[in-house]
Every structure is written in structure tokens, then in C-alpha cells.
C-alpha positions as CSV (number, residue, x, y, z in Angstrom):
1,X,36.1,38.8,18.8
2,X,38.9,37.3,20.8
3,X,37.7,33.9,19.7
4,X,40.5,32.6,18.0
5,X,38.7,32.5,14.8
6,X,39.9,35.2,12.7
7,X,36.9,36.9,10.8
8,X,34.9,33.9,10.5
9,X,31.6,34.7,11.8
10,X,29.9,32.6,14.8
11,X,27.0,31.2,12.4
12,X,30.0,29.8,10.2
13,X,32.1,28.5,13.0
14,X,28.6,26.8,14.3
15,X,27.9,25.1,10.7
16,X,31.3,23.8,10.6
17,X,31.3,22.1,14.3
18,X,27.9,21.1,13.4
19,X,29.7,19.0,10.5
20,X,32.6,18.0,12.3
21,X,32.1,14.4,14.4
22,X,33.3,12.6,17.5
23,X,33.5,9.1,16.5
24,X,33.4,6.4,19.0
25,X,32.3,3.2,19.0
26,X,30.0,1.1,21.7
27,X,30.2,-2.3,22.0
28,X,26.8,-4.4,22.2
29,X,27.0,-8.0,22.7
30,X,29.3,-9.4,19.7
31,X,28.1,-5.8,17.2
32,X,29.8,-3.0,16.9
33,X,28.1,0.8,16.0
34,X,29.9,3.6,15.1
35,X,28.1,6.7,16.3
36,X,28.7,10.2,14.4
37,X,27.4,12.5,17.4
38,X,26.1,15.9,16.0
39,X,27.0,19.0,18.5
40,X,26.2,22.3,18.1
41,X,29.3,24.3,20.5
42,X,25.8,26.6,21.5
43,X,22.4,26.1,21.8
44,X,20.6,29.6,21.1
45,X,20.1,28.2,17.4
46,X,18.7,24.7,18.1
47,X,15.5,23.4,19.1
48,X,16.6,21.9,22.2
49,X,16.5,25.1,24.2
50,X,13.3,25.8,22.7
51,X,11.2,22.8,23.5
52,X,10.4,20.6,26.6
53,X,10.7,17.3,25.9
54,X,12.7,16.4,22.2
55,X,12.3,12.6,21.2
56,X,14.2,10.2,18.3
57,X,12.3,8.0,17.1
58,X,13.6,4.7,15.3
59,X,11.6,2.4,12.6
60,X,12.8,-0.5,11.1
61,X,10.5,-3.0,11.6
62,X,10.4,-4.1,7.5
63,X,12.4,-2.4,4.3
64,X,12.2,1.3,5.4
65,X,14.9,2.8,7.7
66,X,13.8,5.8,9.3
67,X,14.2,8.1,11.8
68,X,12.9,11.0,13.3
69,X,13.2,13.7,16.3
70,X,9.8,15.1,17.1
71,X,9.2,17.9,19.9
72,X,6.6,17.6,23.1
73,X,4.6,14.7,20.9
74,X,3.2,17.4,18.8
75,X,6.0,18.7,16.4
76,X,8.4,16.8,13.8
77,X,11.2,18.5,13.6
78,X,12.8,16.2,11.4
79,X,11.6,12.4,9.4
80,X,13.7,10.7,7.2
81,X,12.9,8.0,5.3
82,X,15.5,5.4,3.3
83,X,12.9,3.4,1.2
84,X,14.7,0.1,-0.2
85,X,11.9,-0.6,-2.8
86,X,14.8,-0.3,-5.7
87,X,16.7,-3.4,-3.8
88,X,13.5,-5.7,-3.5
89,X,11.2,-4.8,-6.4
90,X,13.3,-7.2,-8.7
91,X,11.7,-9.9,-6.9
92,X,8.2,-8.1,-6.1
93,X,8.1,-8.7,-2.4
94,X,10.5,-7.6,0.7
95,X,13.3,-9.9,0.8
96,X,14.0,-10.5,4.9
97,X,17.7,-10.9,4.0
98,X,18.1,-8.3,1.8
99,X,16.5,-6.0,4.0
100,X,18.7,-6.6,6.9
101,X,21.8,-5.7,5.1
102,X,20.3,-2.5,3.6
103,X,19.4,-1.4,7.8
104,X,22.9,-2.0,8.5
105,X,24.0,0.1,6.1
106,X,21.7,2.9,6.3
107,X,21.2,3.4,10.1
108,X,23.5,5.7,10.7
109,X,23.5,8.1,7.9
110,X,19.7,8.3,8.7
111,X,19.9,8.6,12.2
112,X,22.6,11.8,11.4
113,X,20.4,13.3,8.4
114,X,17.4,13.7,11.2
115,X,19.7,14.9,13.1
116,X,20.9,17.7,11.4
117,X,18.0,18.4,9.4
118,X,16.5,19.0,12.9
119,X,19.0,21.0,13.8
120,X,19.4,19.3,17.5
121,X,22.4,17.3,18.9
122,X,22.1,13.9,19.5
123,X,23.5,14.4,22.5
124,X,20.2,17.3,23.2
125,X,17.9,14.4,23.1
126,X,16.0,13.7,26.0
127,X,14.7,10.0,25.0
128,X,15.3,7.7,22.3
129,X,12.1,5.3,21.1
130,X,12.6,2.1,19.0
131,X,10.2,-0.5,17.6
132,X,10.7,-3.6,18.5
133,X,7.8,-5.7,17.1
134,X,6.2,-6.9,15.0
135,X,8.0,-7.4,11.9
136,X,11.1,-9.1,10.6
137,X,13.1,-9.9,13.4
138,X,16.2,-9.4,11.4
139,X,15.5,-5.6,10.2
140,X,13.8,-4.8,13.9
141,X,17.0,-6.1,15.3
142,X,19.5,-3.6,13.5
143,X,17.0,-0.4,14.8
144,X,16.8,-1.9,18.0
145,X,20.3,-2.5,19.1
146,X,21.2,1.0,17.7
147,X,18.8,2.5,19.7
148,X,19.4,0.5,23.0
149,X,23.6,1.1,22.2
150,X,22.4,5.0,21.5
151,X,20.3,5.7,24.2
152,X,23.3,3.5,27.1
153,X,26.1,5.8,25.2
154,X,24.3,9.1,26.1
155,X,22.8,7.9,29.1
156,X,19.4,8.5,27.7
157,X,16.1,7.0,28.7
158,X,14.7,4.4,26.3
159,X,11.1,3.3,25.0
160,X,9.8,0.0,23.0
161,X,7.2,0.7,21.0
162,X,4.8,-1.3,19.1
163,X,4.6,-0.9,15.5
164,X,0.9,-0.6,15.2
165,X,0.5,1.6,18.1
166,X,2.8,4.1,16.2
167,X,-0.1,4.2,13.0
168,X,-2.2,4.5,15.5
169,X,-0.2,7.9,17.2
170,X,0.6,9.4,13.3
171,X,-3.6,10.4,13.6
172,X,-3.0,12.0,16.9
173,X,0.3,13.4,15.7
174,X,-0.9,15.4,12.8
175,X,-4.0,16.2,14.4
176,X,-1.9,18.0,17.0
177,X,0.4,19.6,14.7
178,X,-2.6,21.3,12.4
179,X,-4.2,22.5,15.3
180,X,-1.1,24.1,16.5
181,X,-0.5,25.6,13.0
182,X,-4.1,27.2,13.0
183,X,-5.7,25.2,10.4
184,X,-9.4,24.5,10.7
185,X,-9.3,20.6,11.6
186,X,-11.9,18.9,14.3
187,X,-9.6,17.9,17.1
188,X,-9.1,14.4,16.9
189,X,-11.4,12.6,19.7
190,X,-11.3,9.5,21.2
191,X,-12.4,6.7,22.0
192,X,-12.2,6.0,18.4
193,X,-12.0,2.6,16.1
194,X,-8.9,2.4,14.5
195,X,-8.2,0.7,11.3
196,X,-4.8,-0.3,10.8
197,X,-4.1,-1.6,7.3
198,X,-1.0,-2.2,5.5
199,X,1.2,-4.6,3.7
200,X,2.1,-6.5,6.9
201,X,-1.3,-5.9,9.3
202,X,-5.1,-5.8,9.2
203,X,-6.6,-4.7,12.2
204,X,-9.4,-3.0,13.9
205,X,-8.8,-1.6,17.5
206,X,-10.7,0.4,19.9
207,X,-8.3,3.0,21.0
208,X,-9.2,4.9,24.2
209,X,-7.4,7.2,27.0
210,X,-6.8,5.0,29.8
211,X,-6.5,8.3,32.0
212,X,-8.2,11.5,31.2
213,X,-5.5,14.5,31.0
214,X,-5.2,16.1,34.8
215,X,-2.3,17.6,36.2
216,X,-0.8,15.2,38.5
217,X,-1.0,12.2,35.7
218,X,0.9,11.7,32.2
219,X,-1.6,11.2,29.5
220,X,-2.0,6.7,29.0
221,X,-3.7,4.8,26.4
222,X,-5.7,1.6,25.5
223,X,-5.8,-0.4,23.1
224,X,-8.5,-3.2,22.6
225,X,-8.5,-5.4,19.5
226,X,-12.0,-6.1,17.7
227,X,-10.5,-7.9,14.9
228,X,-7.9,-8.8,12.5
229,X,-7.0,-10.4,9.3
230,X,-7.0,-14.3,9.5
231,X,-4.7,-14.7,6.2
232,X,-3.3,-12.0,4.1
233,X,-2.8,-8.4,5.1
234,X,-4.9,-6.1,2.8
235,X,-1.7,-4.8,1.1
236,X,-0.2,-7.8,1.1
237,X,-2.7,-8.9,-1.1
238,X,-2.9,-5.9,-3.3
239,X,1.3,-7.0,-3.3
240,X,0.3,-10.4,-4.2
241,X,-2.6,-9.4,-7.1
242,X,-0.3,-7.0,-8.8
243,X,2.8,-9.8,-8.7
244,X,0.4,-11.8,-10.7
245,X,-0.4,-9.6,-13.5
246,X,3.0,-8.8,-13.4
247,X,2.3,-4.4,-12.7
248,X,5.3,-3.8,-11.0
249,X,6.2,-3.4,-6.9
250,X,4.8,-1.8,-4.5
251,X,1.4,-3.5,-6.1
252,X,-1.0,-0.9,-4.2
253,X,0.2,2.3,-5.3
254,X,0.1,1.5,-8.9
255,X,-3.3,-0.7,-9.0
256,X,-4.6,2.7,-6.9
257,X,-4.0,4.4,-10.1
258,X,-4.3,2.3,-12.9
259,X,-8.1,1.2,-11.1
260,X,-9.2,4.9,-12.4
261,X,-9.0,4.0,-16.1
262,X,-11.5,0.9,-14.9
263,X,-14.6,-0.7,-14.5
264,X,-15.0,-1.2,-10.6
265,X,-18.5,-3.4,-11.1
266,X,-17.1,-5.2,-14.2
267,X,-16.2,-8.6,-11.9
268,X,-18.8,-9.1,-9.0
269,X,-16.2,-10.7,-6.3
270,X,-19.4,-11.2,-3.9
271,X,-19.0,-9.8,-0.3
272,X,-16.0,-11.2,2.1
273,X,-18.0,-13.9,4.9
274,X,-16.8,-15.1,7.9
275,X,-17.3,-17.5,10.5
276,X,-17.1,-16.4,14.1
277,X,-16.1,-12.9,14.7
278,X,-17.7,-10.9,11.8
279,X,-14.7,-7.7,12.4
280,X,-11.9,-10.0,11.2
281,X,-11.0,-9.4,7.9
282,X,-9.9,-12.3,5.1
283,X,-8.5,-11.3,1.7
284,X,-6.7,-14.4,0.3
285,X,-10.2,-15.5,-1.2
286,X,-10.0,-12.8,-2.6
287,X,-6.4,-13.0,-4.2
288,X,-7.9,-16.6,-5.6
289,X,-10.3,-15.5,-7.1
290,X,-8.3,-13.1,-9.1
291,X,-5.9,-15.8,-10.0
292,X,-8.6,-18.0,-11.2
293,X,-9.9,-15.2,-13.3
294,X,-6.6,-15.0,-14.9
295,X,-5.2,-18.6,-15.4
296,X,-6.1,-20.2,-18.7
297,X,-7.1,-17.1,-20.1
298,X,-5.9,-14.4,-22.5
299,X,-5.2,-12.6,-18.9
300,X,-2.4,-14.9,-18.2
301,X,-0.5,-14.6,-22.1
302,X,-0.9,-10.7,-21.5
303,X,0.2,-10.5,-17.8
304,X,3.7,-12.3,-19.4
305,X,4.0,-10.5,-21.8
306,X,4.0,-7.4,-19.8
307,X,6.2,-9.1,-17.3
308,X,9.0,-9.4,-20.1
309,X,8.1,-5.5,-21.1
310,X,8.7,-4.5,-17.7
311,X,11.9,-6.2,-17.2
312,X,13.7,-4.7,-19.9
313,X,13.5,-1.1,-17.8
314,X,13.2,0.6,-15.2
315,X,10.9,3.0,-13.5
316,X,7.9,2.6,-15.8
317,X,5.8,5.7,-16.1
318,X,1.7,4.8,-14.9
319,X,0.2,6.0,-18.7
320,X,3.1,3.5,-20.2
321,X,1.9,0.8,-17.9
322,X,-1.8,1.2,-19.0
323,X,-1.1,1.5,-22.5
324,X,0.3,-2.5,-21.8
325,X,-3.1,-3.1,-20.0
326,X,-6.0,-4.3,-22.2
327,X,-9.3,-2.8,-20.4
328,X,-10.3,-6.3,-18.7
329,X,-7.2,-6.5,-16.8
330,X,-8.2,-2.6,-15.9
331,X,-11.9,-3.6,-14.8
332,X,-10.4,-6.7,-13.1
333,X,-8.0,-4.3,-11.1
334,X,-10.6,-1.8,-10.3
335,X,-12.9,-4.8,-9.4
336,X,-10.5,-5.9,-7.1
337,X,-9.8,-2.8,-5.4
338,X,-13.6,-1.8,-5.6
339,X,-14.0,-5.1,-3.0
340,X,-10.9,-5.3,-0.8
341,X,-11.7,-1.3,0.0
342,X,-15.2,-2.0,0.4
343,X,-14.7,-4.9,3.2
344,X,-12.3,-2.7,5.0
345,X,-14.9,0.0,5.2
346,X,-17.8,-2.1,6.0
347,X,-16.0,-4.0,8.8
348,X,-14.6,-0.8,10.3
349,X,-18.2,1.0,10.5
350,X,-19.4,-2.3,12.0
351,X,-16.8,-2.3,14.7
352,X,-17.6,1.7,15.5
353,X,-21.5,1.1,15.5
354,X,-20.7,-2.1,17.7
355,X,-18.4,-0.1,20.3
356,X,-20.7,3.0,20.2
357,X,-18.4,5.6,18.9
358,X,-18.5,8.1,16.0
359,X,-14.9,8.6,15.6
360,X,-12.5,6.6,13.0
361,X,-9.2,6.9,13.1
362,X,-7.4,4.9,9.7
363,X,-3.6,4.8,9.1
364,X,-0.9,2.5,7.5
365,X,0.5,2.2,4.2
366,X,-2.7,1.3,2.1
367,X,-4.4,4.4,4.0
368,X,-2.6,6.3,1.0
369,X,-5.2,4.6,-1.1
370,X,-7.5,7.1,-3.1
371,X,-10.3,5.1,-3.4
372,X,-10.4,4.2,0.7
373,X,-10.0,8.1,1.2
374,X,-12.8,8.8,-1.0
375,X,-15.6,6.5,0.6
376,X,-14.5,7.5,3.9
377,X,-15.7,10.7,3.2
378,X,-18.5,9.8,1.6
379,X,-18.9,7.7,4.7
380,X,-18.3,10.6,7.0
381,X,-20.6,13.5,5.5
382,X,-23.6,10.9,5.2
383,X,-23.7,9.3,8.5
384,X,-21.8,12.2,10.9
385,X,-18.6,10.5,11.6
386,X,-15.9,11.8,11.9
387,X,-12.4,9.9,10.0
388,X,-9.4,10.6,10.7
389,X,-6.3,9.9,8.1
390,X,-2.6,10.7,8.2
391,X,-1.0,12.5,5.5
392,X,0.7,9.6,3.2
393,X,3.9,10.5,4.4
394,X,3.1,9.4,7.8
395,X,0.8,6.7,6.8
396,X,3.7,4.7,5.8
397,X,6.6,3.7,7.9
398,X,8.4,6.2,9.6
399,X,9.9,7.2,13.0
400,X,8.0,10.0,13.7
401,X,4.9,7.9,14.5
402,X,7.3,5.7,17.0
403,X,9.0,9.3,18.3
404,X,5.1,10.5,19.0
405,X,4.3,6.9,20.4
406,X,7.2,6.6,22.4
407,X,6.8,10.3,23.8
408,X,3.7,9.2,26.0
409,X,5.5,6.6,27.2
410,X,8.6,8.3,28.6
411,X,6.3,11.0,30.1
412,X,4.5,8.2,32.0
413,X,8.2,6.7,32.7
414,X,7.1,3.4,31.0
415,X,10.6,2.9,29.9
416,X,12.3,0.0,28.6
417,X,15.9,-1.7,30.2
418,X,19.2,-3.9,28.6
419,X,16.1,-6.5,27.7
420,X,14.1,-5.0,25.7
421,X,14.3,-7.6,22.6
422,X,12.6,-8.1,19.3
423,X,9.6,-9.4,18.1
424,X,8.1,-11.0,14.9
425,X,5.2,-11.3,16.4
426,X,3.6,-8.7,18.9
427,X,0.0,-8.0,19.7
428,X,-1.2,-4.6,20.5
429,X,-3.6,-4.4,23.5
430,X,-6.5,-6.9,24.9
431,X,-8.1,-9.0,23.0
432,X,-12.1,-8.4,22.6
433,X,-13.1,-9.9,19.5
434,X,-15.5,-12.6,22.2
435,X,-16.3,-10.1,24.7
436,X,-17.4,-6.8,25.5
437,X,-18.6,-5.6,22.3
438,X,-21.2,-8.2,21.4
439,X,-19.9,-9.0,18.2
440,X,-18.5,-12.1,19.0
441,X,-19.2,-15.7,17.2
């Protein structure tokens, strides 16, 4: 072939310059990153000849580091996900510190693995988007300053985006990619209430186009806020609840299924009320009143007991974990769940009767829940609405949801400078909870 090669074929010299790396580092402020930066020496087997506009997205906003290139907002082409549950399940919550030092580590093997596994240069990509709020400042700040160093060493535009306002995207996102794969799915319409629930958030927003689609205009978004929780997140509580009664961490995927071998009208918990707006949501009253279910009783003796059983291993099978549960702690659990997924639907077909719309859109970590599926289709095929959910893979943290985010933004050139910063604390879109909607207090 007059390459120089010998016999080796093109496809094997291309897989091993796809492995080989040009390391380099790029100082920000007092940090140093090392980049690995992926090249293919030809382009007709990548996606980047293929598709217009080819996004990484970064998440790190908690104990997940992930990262992901998805294609014209409509295709992932690659998500990966480096869960750190092992690291903080010891102490059966995230643990800021801990979490911090895990990002650092995993960053960059992540940000290489999506990469490759999308088979596109870094150097291919045409805009990098980051969150940068809300969550632990610590863990945002490791994804952040790797994206901002990223995105200055390839000369690369770069997005913020808000970690809610991804959730909110992963509907649109999969929506997209069914349609485009042929499969029979309602396209997803807006405006459209969004519920937003998770171990870190509780909130309802009205999410609208800001401009209709036209030619001459990139496609924006709005986001009003009808309500949120005033205490504990909805899986922070299910977190919280399953600490207690000592089930293991994360506490909502295994109360979701060790509430099927329950009673979920055994304990009458009474219906969630609050004082001025009736959309914001409230669950540590909720956690209490489990507790006081449980202290001074033959509860408490069992739920430390099965601490102790659960400590002395590792990676405890669901049917063992039951077989340690009498049936009251099962109807207490199912009880539990039975009312925290019942205020969450109530309040979110309260907010899209009180805005007028017909379409839901639900997404976050605790929209994995089985229960919450279920009555939203109940929900939908009795009253004609339509709900939207992710597939669980994107309902919990990952960067393709900030990729699909932060893909609108670059195509309206909303980008983000050398300032962009991070925030433990950053609302999504207006307030409304007092005006506009009438439901007010």
C-alpha cells in the first residue's frame, strides 16, 4: 500500500492510533489536568463526518461521574456512568468529601471511555457542556474545571447547564431518539408540567418553548417554577426511611421492591397539607412519622438487628433482605411509599390542571420508581394525559441529559466564558408559585 505499514490493514493501523494518546497537560488556576486526546488519523469511520453538530456532555454535580457525546440533540452516541455507591453506602448517604476525591479520579478515564465508545475524537467535538449547579460545590467543581480546561485546550465553545434543566431534556431526548428509530411513541408536546424528583430535588415546573421552531431562529426554552419541596427531597427521604430500618443504600431502589411483598394501606399516613402554595411538596413529616412508628417498638430491636446482618456482607440479594423483614416493617414500607408517590402525583396533576396543559413530563432518579410509573399510567389512560418518563438509565444522573441540554444552548450561541463557576444552589427559571397560575397562598 506504500504506507509504511507492512501488511497491517488500515482498520488495524486506525484501532491502534485510536489507542495511542497525546498527553498534555493544561494549567487552570493552581489544578493541573492531564488530557488523553482520542484521534482517529481518518474520519470515514467516525461519527463526526456523519452528523452536524456532536456535543460532550459532563455531570458531576453529586456521586456519579459521567459523560457523554450525543449527536444533533437527538442521538447518544456514547453515556457513561461511574456510580460511587460502593464508596458511600458504608455510611448510607453521599459523603461531599468522599465524593470529591472519587471525580478526581474518575474524570478522565470517563471522559476517554465516551470517547471511544463513541467512536469520535475529542478533538471532533464541536461543544463541550458542563453542569455547574446545583449540587455539591466540591464534586460540580472537578466536572467543571475539566470541561472549562477541555473546551480552552481545543478551542471549543462551552455551555453551563443547570442540573434540573438536564431531567428536564432526558424526556425530550428519548422522545426524539424513539421517533427517529421508528417506534410508535406520541411525540413529546409541550408546554408540559414537569416533575422533577430525586434524592437532591423536588420540583414542579412549567416547561414551554420560548420560540416556536422557524428557520431563521434556534429552538429556546422556558422554564417556570410552580413549586418545590420545602424540607426533604422525595428520595432523600426514601434515603433517610430506609437508613432507619437499617435496608441498605440507595434506600429507594430497594424499598421500590421490597413494598411489593407489602401492605400499602396497612399505616394511614393521612394526606401531605400545606400552608400557602398548595404545589410545594413536604416529606420530612413524613420521615417522622415513620420514625415514631418505629421507636420503642419491636420495629426498632428488628431494624438493629438487621443492621448488624447487613454489615457482616456485602451486596445483599432483595429475597435475603425480606426474609430479615417481618411483614409490619413490609406494610410500613409499602405504606410509606404508597403516600410519598401519591403526594407527588396529586400535586403534579394539580399543577397541569392549574396551568391548563395535558402533558406531563417526570424525570430524576426516583422516576425509576415502579409504583410512580404505574399510577401514572393509570393516571394517563383515565383522564387523557399524556406522561412522559425517561428510561431509568437516563432518569438518573448522566451527561447525556446535560449534552442534550447544552445542545440548544450552543445552537442559540448562549455560551458560557473563563467565569462560568459553580453553584450549590441554583434555581431553574421564574418563579410562579404567587402569580400567574392562581394557585398561590
Amino acid at each position: 500500500m506504500g504506507t509504511g505499514r507492512g501488511q497491517e490493514s488500515e482498520w488495524e493501523f486506525g484501532r491502534r492510533a485510536w489507542l495511542a494518546r497525546d498527553q498534555f497537560l493544561a494549567p487552570i488556576s493552581s489544578f493541573h489536568f492531564r488530557f488523553s486526546i482520542l484521534e482517529l488519523p481518518f474520519r470515514l469511520l467516525t461519527y463526526a463526518s456523519i452528523y452536524s453538530m456532536l456535543v460532550l456532555g459532563i455531570e458531576s454535580s453529586c456521586d456519579e461521574t459521567a459523560a457523554a457525546i450525543v449527536a444533533d440533540g437527538a442521538k447518544i452516541l456514547s453515556s457513561v456512568v461511574a456510580s460511587q455507591i460502593p464508596t458511600h453506602a458504608k455510611y448510607g448517604g453521599v459523603v461531599p468529601e468522599l465524593a470529591s476525591r472519587e471525580h478526581l479520579r474518575k474524570i478522565e478515564p470517563v471522559v476517554n471511555e465516551a470517547s471511544q465508545s463513541a467512536r469520535v475524537g475529542v478533538r471532533d467535538i464541536d461543544g463541550v457542556a458542563v453542569t455547574e449547579g446545583p449540587g455539591l460545590v466540591g464534586s460540580l467543581l472537578v466536572g467543571l474545571v475539566y470541561g472549562k480546561a477541555l473546551a480552552r485546550a481545543l478551542a471549543k465553545p462551552l455551555v453551563g447547564v443547570n442540573h434540573l434543566e438536564g431531567h428536564i431534556h432526558a424526556v425530550l431526548l428519548e422522545n426524539r431518539m424513539d421517533r427517529q428509530a421508528g417506534k410508535r411513541v406520541e411525540e413529546a408536546q409541550l408546554p408540559a408540567v414537569t416533575l422533577v424528583v430525586s434524592g437532591g430535588h423536588t420540583s414542579l415546573f412549567l416547561f414551554e418553548e420560548a420560540h416556536p421552531p422557524a428557520d431563521s431562529h434556534p429552538v429556546l426554552f422556558s422554564y417556570k417554577r410552580l413549586g418545590r419541596t420545602r424540607d426533604d427531597a422525595a428520595g432523600e427521604a426514601f434515603d433517610k426511611v430506609a437508613k432507619l430500618l437499617a435496608l441498605g443504600y440507595p434506600g429507594g431502589p430497594v424499598i421500590d421492591q421490597l413494598a411489593r411483598w407489602g401492605d400499602a394501606q396497612a399505616v394511614d399516613f393521612g394526606r401531605i397539607k400545606m400552608k400557602g402554595n398548595p404545589l410545594d411538596f413536604s416529606f420530612s413529616g413524613l420521615k417522622t412519622a415513620v420514625l415514631y412508628r418505629v421507636r420503642g417498638t419491636p420495629l426498632a430491636c428488628e431494624a438493629e438487628q438487621r443492621r448488624a446482618w447487613c454489615q457482616a456482607r456485602e451486596n445483599v440479594p432483595v429475597d435475603e433482605l425480606r426474609a430479615q423483614c417481618s411483614q409490619a416493617t413490609l406494610d410500613l414500607i409499602a405504606s410509606f411509599q404508597n403516600a410519598v408517590v401519591r403526594d407527588l402525583l396529586e400535586r403534579t396533576l394539580a399543577a397541569a390542571e392549574a396551568a391548563r396543559v395535558d402533558s406531563i413530563f417526570v424525570s430524576g432518579g426516583v422516576a425509576c420508581n415502579s409504583l410512580l410509573r404505574a399510577r401514572c399510567v393509570e393516571v394517563s389512560r383515565a383522564q387523557g394525559i399524556r406522561v412522559l418518563f425517561p428510561s431509568p438509565a437516563l432518569c438518573t444522573d448522566n451527561a447525556a441529559m446535560i449534552a442534550a441540554a447544552g445542545y440548544y444552548k450552543l445552537k442559540a450561541g448562549q455560551l458560557a466564558d473563563v467565569t462560568l463557576t459553580a453553584h450549590a444552589s441554583f434555581p431553574l427559571g421564574e418563579k410562579s408559585e404567587e402569580q400567574g397560575l392562581g394557585v398561590g397562598g
